[in-house]
C-alpha atoms as one frame of an Amber mdcrd trajectory, in Angstrom:
protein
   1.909 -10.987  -6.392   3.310  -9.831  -9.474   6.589 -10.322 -10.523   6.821
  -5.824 -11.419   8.370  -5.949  -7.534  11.181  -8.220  -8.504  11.875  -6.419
 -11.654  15.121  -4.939 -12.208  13.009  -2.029 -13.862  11.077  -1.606 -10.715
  14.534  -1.740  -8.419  16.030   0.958 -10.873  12.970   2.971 -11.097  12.014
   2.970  -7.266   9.876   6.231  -7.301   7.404   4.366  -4.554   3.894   4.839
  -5.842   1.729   7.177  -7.623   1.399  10.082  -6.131   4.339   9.275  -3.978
   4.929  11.069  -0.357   1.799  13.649  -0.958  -0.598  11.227  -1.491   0.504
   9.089   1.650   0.622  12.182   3.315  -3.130  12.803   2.281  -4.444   9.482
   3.189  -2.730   9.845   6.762  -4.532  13.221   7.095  -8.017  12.120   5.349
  -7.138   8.645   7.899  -7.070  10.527  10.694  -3.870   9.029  11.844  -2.639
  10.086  14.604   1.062   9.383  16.609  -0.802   6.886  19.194  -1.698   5.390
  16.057  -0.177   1.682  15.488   0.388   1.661  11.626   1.266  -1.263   9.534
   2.354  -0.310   6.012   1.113  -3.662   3.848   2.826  -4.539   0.970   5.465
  -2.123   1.886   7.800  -2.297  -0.806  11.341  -0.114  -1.246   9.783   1.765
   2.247   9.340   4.953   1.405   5.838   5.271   2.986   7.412   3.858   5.959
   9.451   6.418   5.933   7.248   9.218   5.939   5.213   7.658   8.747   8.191
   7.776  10.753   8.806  11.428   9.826   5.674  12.197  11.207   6.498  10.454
  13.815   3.949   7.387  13.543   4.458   3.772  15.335   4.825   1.952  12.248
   5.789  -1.486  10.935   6.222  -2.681   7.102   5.256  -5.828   5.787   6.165
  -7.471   2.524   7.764 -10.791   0.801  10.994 -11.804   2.082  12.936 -10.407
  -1.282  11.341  -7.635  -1.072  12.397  -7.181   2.714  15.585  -8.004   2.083
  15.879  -4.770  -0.687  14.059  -2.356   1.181  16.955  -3.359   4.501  19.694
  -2.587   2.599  18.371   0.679   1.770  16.971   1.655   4.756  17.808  -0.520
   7.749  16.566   1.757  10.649  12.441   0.896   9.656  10.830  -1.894  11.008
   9.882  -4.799   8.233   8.681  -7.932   8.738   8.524 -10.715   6.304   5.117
 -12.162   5.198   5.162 -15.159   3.114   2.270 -16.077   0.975   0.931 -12.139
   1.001  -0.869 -12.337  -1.881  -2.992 -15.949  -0.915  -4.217 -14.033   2.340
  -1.572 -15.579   4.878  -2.031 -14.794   8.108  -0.286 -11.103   9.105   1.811
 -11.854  11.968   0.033  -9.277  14.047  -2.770 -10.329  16.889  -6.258  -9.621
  16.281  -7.530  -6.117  17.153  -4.136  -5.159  17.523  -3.433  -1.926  15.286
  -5.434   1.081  14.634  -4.662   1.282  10.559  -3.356  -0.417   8.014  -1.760
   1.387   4.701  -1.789  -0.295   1.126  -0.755   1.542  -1.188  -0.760   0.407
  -4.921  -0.417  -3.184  -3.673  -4.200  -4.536  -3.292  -4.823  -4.885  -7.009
  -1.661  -6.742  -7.658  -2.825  -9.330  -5.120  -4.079 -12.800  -5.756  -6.741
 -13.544  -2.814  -7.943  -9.752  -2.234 -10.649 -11.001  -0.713  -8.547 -13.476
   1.781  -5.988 -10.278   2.559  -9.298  -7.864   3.179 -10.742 -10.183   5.618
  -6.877 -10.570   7.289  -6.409  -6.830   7.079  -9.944  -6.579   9.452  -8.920
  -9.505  11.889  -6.019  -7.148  12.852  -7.712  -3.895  12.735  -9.145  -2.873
  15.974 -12.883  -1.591  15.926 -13.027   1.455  14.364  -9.477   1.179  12.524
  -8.766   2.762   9.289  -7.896   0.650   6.110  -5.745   2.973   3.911  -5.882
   2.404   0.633  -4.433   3.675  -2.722  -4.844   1.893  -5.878  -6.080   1.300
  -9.530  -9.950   0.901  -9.715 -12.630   0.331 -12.283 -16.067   2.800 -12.533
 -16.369   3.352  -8.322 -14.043   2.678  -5.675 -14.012  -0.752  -4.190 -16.542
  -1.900  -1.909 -15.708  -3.948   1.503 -17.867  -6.103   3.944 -15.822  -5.745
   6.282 -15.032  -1.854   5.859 -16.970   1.506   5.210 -15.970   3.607   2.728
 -15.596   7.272   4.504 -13.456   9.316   1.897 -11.872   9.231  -1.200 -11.022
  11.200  -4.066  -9.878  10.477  -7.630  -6.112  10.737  -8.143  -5.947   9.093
 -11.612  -3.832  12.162 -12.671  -1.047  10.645 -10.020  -1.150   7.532 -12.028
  -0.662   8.800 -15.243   2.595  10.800 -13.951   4.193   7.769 -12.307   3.430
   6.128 -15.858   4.867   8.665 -18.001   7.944   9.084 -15.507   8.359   5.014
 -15.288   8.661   5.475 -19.586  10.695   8.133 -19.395  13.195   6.956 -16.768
  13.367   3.442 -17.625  12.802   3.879 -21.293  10.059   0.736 -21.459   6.508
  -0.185 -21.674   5.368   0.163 -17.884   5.343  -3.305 -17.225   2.288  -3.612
 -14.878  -1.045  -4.429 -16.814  -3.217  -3.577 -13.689  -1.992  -0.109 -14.528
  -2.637   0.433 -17.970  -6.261   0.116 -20.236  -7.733   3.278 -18.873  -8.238
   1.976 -15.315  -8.379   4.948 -12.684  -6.532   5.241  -9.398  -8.087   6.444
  -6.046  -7.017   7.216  -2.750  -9.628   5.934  -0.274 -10.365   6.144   3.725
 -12.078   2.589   5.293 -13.387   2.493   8.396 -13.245  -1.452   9.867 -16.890
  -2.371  10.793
């Protein structure tokens, strides 16, 4: 994964993702998430959409690398995180297959090495039917899955540009993430595991 998450910037900074709570909020509701729900939050970062899962009162669980963990504890050490080594080569989650009903990424997938590894590991622990949350910088059309079905999305490349112009203005540098910049869009999207 990139080394923006273990930037001081990004530590400073820590406004989540673009879009921040509302568009979480809208992917949950476009998701069709429900309380009975079992949520994992991939690539969770600082927590803060763990946090609004568990205002909504959501079973949920965050998983990132272990300094990454280790931040988002000391900041908020009543969510559940779990370490996952490796994320962005595909490692296995340390969930059992079939086991949760939907799994949020939000402004994480793009930054990964192995998408293709992590999609297929995203699926094995998706039960049938489970939703594959997604927000995230895109080229032309949203991205396409095997082993999903696209059911919504919407453009939200507005979001983007916000979180850009407030990472400038806040931090007073280049936003350091090139996945970000070059007139690349940013969705929010809806799966449906197949």
């Amino acid at each position: 994964m990139s080394d923006f998450y273990a930037s001081e910037e990004w530590r400073t900074f820590d406004l989540g993702h673009p879009g921040g709570a509302d568009s979480t909020k809208k992917l949950l509701s476009m998701g069709n998430v429900t309380p009975d729900d079992r949520v994992l939050d991939l690539c969770c970062g600082a927590g803060d959409s763990l946090r609004v899962c568990a205002e909504l009162g959501f079973d949920v669980c965050g998983v990132d690398r272990a300094s990454v963990i280790e931040y988002a504890r000391k900041n908020d050490p009543d969510q559940r995180y779990l370490v996952w080594e490796l994320e962005d080569k595909g490692a296995n989650l340390p969930f059992e297959d079939g086991s949760l009903d939907v799994v949020l990424c939000e402004c994480s997938l793009s930054l990964l090495e192995d998408k293709s590894s992590v999609v297929r590991e995203v699926r094995r622990v998706l039960s049938r039917g489970g939703r594959f949350l997604i927000s995230d910088v895109y080229d032309g059309n949203p991205p396409e899955f095997k082993e999903f079905r696209l059911v919504w999305w919407e453009d939200a490349t507005h979001a983007l540009r916000s979180f850009i112009v407030s990472w400038i203005w806040k931090t007073g540098k280049v936003f350091p993430s090139p996945s970000c910049r070059g007139g690349r869009k940013y969705f929010l999207g809806v799966y449906e595991a197949i």
